[in-house]
C-alpha positions as CSV (number, residue, x, y, z in Angstrom):
1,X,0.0,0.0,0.0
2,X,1.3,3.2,-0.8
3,X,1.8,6.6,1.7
4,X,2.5,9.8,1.7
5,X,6.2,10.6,2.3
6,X,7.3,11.6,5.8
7,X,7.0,15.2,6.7
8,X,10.2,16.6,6.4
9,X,11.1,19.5,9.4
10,X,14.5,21.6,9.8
11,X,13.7,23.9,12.7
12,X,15.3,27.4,12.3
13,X,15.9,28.4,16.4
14,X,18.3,26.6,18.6
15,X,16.7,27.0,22.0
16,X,16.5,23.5,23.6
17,X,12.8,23.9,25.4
18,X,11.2,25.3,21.8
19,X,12.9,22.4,20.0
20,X,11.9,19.7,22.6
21,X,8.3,21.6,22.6
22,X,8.2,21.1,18.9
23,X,9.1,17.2,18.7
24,X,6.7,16.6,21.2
25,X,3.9,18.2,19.3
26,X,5.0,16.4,16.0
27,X,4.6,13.0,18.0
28,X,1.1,14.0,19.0
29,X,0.4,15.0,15.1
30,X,1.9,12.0,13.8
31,X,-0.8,9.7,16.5
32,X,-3.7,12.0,15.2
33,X,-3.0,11.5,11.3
34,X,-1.1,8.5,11.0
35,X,1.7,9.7,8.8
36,X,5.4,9.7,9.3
37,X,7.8,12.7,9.9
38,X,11.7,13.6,9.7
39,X,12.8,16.2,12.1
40,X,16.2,18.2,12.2
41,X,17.7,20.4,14.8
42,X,20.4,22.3,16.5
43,X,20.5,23.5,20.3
44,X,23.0,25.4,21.7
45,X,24.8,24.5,24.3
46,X,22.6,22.7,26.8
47,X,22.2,19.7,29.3
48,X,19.6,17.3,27.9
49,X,18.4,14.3,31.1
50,X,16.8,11.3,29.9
51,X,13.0,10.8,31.0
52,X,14.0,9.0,34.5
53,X,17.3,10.7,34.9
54,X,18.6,12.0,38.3
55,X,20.2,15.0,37.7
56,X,22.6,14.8,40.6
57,X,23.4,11.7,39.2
58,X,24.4,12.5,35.4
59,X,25.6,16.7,35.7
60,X,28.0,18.4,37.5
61,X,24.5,21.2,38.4
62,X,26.6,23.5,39.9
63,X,29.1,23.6,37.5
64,X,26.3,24.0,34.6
65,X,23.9,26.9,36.3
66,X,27.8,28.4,37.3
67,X,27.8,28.9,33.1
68,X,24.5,29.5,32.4
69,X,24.1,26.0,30.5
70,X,20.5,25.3,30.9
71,X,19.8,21.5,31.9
72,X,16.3,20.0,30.4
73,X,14.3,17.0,30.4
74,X,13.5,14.9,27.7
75,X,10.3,12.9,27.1
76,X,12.3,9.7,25.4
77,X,14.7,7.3,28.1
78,X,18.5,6.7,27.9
79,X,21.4,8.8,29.5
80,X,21.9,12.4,29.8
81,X,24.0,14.1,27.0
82,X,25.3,18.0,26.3
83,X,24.4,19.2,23.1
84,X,25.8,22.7,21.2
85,X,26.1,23.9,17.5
86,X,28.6,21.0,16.6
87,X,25.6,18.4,17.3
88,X,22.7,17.4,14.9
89,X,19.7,16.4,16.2
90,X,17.5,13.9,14.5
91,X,14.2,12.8,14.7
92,X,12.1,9.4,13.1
93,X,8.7,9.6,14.2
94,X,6.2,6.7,12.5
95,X,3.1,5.2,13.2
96,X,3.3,2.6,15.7
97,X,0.8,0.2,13.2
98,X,3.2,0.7,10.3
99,X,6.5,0.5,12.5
100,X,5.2,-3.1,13.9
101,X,4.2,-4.2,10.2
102,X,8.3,-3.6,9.4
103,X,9.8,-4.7,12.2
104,X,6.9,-7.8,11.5
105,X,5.6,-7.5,14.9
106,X,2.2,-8.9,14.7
107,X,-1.0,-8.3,16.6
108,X,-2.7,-5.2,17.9
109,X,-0.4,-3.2,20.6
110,X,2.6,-5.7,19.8
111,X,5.5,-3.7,20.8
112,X,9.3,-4.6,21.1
113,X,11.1,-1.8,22.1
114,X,15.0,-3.8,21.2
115,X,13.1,-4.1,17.2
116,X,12.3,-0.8,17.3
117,X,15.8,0.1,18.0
118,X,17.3,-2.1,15.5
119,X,15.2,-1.0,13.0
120,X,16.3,3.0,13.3
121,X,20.2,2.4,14.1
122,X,20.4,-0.1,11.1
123,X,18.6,2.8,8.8
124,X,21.4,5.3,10.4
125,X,24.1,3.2,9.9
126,X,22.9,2.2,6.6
127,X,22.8,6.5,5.5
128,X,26.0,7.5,7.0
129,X,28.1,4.3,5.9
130,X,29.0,6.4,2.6
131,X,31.3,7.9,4.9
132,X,33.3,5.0,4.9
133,X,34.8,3.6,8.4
134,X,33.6,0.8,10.8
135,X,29.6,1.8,11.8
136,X,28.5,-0.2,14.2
137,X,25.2,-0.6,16.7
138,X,26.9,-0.2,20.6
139,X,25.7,-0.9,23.5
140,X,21.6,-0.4,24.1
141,X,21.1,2.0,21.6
142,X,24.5,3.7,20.7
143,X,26.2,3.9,17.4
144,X,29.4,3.7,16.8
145,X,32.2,5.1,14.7
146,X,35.5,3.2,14.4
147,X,35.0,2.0,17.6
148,X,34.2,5.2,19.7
149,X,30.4,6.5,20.4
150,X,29.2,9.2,17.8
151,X,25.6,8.7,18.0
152,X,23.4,8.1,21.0
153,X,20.1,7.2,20.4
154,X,16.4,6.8,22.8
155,X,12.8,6.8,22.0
156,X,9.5,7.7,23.3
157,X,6.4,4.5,22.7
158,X,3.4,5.9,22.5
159,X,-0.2,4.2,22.3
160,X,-0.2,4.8,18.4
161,X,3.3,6.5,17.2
162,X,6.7,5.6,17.9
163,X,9.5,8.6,18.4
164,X,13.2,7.9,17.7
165,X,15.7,10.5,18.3
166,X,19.3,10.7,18.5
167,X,22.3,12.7,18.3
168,X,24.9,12.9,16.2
169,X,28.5,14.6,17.4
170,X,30.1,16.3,13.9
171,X,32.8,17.7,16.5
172,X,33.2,16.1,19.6
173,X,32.6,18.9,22.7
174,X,35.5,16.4,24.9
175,X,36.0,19.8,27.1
176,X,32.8,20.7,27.4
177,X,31.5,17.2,28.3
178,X,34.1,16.5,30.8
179,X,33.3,19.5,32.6
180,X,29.4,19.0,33.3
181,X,29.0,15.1,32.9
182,X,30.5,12.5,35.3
183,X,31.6,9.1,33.7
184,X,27.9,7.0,33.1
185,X,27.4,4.6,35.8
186,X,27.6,1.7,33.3
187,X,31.2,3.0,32.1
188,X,33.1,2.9,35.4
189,X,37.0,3.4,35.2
190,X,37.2,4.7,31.8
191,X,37.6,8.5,30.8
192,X,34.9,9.9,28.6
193,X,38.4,10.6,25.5
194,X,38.0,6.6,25.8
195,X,34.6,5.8,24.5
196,X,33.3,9.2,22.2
197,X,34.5,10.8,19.6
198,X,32.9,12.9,16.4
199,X,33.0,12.9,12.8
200,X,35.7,15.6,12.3
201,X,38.2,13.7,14.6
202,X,37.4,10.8,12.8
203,X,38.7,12.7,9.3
204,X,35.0,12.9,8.1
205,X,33.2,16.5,6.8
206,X,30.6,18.0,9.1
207,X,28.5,19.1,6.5
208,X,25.0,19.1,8.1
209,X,22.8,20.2,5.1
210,X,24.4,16.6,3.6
211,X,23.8,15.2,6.3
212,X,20.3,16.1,6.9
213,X,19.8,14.6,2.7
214,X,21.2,11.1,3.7
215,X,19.5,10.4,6.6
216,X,16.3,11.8,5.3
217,X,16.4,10.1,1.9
218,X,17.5,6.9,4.0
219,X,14.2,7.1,6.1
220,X,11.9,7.6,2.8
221,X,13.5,4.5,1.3
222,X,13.2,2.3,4.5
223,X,9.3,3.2,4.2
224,X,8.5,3.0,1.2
225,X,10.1,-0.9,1.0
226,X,8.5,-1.6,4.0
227,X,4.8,-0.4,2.3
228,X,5.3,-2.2,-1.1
């Protein structure tokens, strides 16, 4: 059966609460009228907790309200992350009826939040692998590039649509994150130089218009097999 193309969206502002606001809002409109969107955007620098996240936990608070770093939450799960203009933001949001039909869950309100997973990361991997380099699905929901973390990914399940977001480091902000986040409790005894790194220190171009085409034309054509 055929559909409409995903809704494509680049938001213009980088303010962290607008752009969270607006994600949230195109989950809602994606439940209500059953199509799919694509959403892109940039946030200056900022603190971003997942949904269950203790703060105290994850961020250095004092050091982040000492610079005027604003620390949000998230509707999705997975760790807390720092984003700022060197990051792009990425968004998949789908009908949870048409996401089960290509992960071939079967059976109303089937849900398997590890296919759901697979499903996106592969479709990342698959876009940016034109790059070149070893991509590679890490740990719950990380990708990774040659080895080291680029990508960290989470999503929000609801009743009928299914949000994935991640991020995607085109310079790695090593300073900045040492500064506000502590080690993640399930990476004890390593430094965070160990495990994350971007696309520029990995000899790649940061291009984010390009970047934005790939991943969006990658999402079209996952869709459109999966409704043949």
């Amino acid at each position: 059966m055929s559909r409409e193309l995903p809704a494509l969206h680049v938001l213009p502002g980088r303010e962290i609460s607008a752009n969270l606001a607006a994600e949230a809002a195109l989950l809602e409109q994606c439940a209500q009228e059953q199509r799919a969107a694509c959403l892109f955007y940039v946030n200056d620098s900022c603190i971003v907790l997942g949904r269950s996240n203790q703060p105290s936990e994850w961020v250095d608070i004092a050091q982040a309200e000492a610079d005027g770093i604003p620390v949000v939450r998230r509707i999705s799960g997975g760790g807390t992350v720092y984003h700022d203009n060197d990051n792009l933001n990425f968004s998949f949001i789908v009908p949870r009826a048409q996401l089960n039909e290509m992960c071939g869950l079967v059976g109303e309100g089937a849900l398997s939040t590890s296919a759901y997973i697979d499903f996106f990361r592969s479709l990342v991997i698959g876009a940016l692998s034109v790059y070149g380099g070893e991509w590679t699905a890490s740990g719950t929901s990380d990708i990774s590039l040659n080895g080291r973390k680029v990508s960290g990914n989470a999503q929000r399940i609801a009743r009928r649509a299914v949000l994935h977001h991640g991020t995607l480091m085109l310079h790695c902000p090593l300073t900045a994150i040492e500064r506000y986040l502590p080690i993640p409790p399930d990476r004890p005894g390593v430094s965070h130089a160990d495990f994350i790194t971007g696309l520029a220190e990995e000899g790649y171009p940061a291009d984010k218009e390009q970047l934005r085409e790939w991943l969006y034309a990658a999402f079209v054509a996952r869709l459109s097999a999966g409704s043949d």
